[in-house]
N, C-alpha and C positions, 0 to 999 in steps of 0.2 A: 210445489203447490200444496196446500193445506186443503185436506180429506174433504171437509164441508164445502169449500168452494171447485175446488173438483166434479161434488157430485151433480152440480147445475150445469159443469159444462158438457159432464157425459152422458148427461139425458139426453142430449139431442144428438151424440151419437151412436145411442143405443135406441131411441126410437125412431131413427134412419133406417137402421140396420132390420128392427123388429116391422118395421111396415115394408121394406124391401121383400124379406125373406114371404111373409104373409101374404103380400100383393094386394096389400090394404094403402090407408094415404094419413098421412099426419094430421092429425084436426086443429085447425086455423083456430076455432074456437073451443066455446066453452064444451065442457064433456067427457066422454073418454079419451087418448089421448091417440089409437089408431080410430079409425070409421073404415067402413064401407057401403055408400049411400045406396048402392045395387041392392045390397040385401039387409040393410038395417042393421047391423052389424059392427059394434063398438067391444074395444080392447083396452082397460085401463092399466098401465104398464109401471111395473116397480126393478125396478135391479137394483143389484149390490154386490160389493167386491165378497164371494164366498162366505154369504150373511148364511146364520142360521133362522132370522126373519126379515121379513121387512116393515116398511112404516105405511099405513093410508092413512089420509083423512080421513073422517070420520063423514063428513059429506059427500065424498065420493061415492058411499052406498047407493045415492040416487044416479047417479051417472047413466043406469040402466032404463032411465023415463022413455018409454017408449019404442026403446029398442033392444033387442038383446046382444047382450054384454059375457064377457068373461073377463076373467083376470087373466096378465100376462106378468109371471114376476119369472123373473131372470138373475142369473148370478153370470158373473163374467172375469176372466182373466184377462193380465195386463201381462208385456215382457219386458215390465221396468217399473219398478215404484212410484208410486203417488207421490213422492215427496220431490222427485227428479224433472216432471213434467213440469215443463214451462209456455206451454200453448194451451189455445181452451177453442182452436179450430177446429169442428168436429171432424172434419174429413182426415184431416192430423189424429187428433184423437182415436180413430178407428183403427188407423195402421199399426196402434199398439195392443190391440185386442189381440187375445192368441186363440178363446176359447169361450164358447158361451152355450150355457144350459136354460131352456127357456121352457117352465111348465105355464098352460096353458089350463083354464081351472074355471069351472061356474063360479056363477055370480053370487049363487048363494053361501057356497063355499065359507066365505069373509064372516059372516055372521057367526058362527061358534067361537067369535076372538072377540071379547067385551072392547065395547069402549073407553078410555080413558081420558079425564082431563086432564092437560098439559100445560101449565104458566111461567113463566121464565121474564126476565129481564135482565139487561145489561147497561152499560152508559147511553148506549143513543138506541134501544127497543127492546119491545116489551110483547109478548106472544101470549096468547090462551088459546088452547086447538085441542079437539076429540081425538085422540088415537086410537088406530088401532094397528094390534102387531100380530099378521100372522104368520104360522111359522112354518118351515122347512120339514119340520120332523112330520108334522100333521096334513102334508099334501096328500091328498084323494092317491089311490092306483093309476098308478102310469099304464095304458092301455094301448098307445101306439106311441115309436117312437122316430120322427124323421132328421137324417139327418144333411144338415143345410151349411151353406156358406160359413163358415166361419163357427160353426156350432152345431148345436140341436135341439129339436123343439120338442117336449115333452106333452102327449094330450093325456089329459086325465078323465077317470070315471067321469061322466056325466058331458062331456064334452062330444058333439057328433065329430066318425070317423070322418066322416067325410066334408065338412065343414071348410078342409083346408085341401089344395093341391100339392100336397109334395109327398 
């Protein structure tokens, strides 16, 4: 399977896995992309295969209207290459996870990474989108570290301890 269509199928088994461990629930809608309606409490979630950043929207800044939010960006090992998978079932998909590091990061965090305009075209579509790239080297102090199913969850400065049960 080719990298970029990969990455749509392993969202959904990395934000199984990220609302599992958290004891949070996938948001049906628009938003961030774990909730927890008990406490107002949104998680907007990025992973990637041992990225030294990742990608937001640029409109995702607002995600936080009304409730409070954190970043969830995650890096993740596979025990077989992308180019070998040929399923996009996330429960399949999952069984090849070996290893996953998930820092956990305020909201306002995002903001020291400008935004960028992004325009592209090819034979059948045509994109314009804000980016923004933040990066791995520039994550906040790791202040607690738990470790969970299949990985571990990294909380950063600014992050309350106790915010999560594990």
């Amino acid at each position: 399977m080719k990298a970029r269509k990969f990455n749509n199928y392993m969202k959904d088994a990395n934000h199984a896995w990220a609302a599992r461990v958290l004891d949070m629930q996938i948001n049906p809608g628009n938003g961030p992309d774990l909730i927890d309606p008990r406490r107002n409490l949104g998680i907007e979630i990025k992973f990637g295969l041992k990225p030294d950043s990742w990608t937001v929207l640029d409109h995702q800044i607002a995600y936080n209207n009304g409730r409070t939010c954190y970043w969830g960006l995650g890096i993740y090992q596979l025990n077989c290459p992308v180019s070998s998978i040929r399923t996009t079932n996330p429960e399949k998909l999952e069984t090849l996870v070996t290893q996953r590091e998930f820092y956990l990061v305020g909201w306002g965090w995002m903001n020291q990474f400008p935004p960028h305009l992004t325009t592209g075209q090819t034979e059948i579509s045509q994109w314009k989108n804000t980016l923004r790239y933040p990066k791995l080297s520039r994550m906040p102090q790791i202040i607690h570290t738990a470790e969970v199913d299949k990985g571990k969850i990294h909380l950063t400065e600014g992050v309350p301890l106790g915010l999560f049960d594990f």
